[in-house]
C-alpha positions in Angstrom: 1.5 6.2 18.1 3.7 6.1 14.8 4.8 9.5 12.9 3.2 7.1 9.8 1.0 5.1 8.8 3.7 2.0 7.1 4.3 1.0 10.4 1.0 0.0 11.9 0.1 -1.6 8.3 3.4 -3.8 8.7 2.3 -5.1 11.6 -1.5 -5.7 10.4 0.6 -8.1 7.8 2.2 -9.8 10.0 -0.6 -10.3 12.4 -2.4 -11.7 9.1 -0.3 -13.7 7.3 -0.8 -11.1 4.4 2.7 -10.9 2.4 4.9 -7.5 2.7 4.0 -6.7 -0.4 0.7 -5.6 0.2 1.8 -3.3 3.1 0.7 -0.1 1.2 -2.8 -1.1 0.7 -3.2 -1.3 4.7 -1.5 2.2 5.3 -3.1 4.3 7.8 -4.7 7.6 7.0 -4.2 10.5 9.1 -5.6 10.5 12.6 -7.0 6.8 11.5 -7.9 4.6 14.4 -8.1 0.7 14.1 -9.1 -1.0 17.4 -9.5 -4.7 17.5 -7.1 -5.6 14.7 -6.9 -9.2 13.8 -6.4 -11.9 11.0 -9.7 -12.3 10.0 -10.4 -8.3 10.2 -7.0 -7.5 8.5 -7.6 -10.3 5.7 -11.2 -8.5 5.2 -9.9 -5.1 5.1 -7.3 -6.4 2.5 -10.0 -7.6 0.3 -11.7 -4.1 0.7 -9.1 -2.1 -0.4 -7.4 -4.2 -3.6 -11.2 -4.3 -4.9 -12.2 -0.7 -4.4 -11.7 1.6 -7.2 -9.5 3.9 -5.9 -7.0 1.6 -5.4 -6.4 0.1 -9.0 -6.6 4.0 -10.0 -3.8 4.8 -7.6 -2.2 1.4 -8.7 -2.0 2.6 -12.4 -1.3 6.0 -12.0 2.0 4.7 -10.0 2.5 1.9 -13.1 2.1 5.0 -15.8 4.5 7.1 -13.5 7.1 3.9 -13.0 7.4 3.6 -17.0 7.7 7.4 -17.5 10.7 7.6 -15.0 12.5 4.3 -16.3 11.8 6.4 -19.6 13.8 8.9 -18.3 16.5 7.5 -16.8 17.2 6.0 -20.1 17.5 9.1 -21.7 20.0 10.3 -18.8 22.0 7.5 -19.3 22.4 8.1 -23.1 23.4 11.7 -22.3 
């Protein structure tokens, strides 16, 4: 059991070969329950999620949001 869901998607990387970086697109959901993880089913999952639209939504929203705050802490810094 882990109080998140970063931990168990770490792992699902590592037991894939699938590079850190991708952690977030394996997080857990609340109460979600994986049984049987493995490469290929962790690979496939992968796959899933980066392709679904949800995801490249999320993904853009968090690139607009990144370039408003760098925005921002320009600004501060001129202040």
């Amino acid at each position: 059991i882990f109080p998140d869901g970063t931990s168990p998607a770490l792992l699902s990387c590592l037991i894939a070969g699938i590079p850190l970086k991708n952690t977030h697109a394996l997080n857990f959901m609340p109460g979600e329950l994986r049984l049987g993880v493995n490469m290929e089913n962790a690979r496939q999952l992968l796959d899933e999620r980066i392709s679904s639209p949800l995801y490249t939504e999320a993904i853009s929203m968090g690139q607009e949001e990144l370039v408003a705050l760098r925005k921002e802490e320009e600004q501060m810094k001129l202040l």
